[in-house]
C-alpha positions as CSV (number, residue, x, y, z in Angstrom):
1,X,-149.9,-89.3,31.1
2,X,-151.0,-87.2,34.1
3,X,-148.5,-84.2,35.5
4,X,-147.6,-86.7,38.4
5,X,-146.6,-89.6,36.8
6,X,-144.3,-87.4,34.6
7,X,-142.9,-85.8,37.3
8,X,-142.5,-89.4,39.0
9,X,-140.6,-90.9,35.7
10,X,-138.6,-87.6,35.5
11,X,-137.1,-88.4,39.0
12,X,-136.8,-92.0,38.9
13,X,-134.8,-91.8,35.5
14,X,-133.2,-89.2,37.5
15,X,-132.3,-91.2,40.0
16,X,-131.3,-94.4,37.7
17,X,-128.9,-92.5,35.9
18,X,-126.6,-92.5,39.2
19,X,-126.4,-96.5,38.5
20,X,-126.4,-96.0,34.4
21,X,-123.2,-93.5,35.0
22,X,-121.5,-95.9,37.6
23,X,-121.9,-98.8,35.5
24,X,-120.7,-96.4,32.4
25,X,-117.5,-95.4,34.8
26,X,-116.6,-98.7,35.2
27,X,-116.8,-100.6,32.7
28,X,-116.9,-98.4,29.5
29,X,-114.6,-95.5,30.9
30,X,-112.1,-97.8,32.9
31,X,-113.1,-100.4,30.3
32,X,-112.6,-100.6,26.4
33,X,-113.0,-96.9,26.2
34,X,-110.1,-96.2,28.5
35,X,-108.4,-94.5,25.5
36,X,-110.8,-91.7,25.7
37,X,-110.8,-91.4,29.8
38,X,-106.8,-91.9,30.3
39,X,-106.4,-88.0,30.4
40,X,-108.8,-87.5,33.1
41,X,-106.7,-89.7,35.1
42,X,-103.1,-88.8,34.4
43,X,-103.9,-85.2,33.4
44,X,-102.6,-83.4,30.2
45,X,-101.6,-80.0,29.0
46,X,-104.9,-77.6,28.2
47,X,-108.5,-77.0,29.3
48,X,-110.0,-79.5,27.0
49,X,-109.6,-83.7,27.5
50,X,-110.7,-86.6,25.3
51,X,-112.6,-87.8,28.3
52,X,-115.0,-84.7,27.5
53,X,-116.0,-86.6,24.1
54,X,-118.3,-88.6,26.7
55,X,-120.6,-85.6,27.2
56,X,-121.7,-86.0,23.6
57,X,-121.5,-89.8,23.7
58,X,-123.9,-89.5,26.9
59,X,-126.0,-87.1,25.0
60,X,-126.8,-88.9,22.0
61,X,-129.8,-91.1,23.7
62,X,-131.0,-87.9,25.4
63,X,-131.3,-86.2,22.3
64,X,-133.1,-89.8,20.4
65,X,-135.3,-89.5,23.0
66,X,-136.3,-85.9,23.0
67,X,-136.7,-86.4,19.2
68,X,-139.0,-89.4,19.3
69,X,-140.9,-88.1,22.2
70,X,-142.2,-84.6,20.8
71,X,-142.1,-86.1,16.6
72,X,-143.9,-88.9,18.3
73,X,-145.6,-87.6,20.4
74,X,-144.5,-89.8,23.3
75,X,-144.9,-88.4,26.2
76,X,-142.7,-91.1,28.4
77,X,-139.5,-90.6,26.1
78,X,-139.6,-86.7,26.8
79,X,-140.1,-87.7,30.5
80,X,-136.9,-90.4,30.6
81,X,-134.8,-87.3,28.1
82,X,-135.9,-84.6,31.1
83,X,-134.4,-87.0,33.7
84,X,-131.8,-88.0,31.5
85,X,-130.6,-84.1,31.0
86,X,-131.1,-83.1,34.6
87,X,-128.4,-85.9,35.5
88,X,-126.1,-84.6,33.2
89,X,-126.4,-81.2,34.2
90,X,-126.3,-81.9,38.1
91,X,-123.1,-84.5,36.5
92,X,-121.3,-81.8,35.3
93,X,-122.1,-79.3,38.0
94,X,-120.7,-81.8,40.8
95,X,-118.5,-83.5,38.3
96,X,-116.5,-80.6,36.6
97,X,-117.2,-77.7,38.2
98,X,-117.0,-78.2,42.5
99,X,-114.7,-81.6,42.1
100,X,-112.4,-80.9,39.7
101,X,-112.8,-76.7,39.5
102,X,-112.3,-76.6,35.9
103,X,-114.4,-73.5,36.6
104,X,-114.6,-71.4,39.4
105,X,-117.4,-70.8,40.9
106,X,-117.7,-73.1,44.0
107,X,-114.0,-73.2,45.6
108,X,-114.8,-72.9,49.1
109,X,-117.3,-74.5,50.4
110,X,-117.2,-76.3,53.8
111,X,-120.3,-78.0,53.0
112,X,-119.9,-81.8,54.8
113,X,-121.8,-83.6,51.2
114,X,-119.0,-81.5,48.9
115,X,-116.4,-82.7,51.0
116,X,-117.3,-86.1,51.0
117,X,-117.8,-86.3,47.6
118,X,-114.5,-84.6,46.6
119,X,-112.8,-87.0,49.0
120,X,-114.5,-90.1,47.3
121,X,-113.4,-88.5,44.0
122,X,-109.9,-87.7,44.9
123,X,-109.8,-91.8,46.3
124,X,-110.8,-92.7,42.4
125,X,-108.4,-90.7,40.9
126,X,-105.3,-92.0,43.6
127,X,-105.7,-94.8,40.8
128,X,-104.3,-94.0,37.6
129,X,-104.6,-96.7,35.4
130,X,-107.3,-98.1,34.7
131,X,-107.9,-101.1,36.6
132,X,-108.2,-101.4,41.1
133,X,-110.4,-98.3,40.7
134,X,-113.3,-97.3,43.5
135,X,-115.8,-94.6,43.7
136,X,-117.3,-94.8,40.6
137,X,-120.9,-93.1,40.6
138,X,-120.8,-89.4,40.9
139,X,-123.9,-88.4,43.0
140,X,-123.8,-91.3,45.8
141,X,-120.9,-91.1,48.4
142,X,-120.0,-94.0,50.1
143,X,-120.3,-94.1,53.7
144,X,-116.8,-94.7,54.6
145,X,-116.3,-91.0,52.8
146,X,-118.8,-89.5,54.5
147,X,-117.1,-91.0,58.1
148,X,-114.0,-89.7,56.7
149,X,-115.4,-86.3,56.5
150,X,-117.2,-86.3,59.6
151,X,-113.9,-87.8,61.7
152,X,-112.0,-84.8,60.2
153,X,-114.8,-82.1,61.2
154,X,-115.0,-83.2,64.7
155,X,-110.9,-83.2,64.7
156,X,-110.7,-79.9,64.1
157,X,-113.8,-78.8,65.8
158,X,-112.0,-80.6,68.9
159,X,-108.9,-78.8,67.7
160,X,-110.0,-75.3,68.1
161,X,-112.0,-76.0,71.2
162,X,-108.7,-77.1,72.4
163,X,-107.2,-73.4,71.5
């Protein structure tokens, strides 16, 4: 497998993870493994929630992968685990860490992508049961969020200008 057409499976896999975690989100999460997910939604005492057992359940075919690819020697399954990984890393860096601040490293950023992307998250979590949800991938903001954000910039942009 030539260096390109790793890099090429590595962002594809990449990429199709955005539709493997919406899928996941909506009908695993919100679906017969709503047990685990509830406390995401109608939030509990302490850092830790069972929705976080989904990180290992998500890592499981990374790992399969990893394992087959380098005992295998196959390079495509190392390719797939890289993209695989990457997701769940830029997941939880999106997900966990400027959505929900569970730690604090990004807390005020202006940025117009992080604002639409918190705003589409906050719409999910207006829900909290498990059923009428929206705004299930992570990654991918809807354009109606992204008008959202943009009708609020230019409100307060015209706000100010009118000071």
């Amino acid at each position: 497998m030539t260096y390109l057409w790793y890099i090429l499976l590595i962002a594809l896999t990449f990429c199709a993870m955005e539709g493997v975690a919406w899928l996941a989100h909506k009908y695993v999460m919100h679906g017969f493994l709503w047990y685990l997910h509830r406390d995401h939604h109608q939030k509990e005492p302490g850092f830790f929630e069972k929705n976080d057992a989904f990180f290992l359940i998500f890592a499981v075919p990374c790992m399969l992968l990893f394992w087959f690819g380098f005992t295998g020697g196959v390079a495509w399954m190392n390719a797939v685990a890289i993209g695989i990984l990457v997701y769940g890393m830029a997941y939880f860096l999106v997900h966990d860490v400027i959505i929900h601040q569970r730690f604090k490293w990004f807390t005020r950023s202006n940025n117009t992508y992080i604002r639409a992307i918190r705003w589409a998250h906050k719409m999910h979590h207006k829900h909290l049961s498990k059923e009428e949800g929206e705004s299930f991938g992570m990654l991918y903001v809807a354009r109606k969020y992204w008008e959202k954000v943009q009708r609020d910039k230019e409100r307060n942009s015209n706000h100010l200008q009118a000071r």
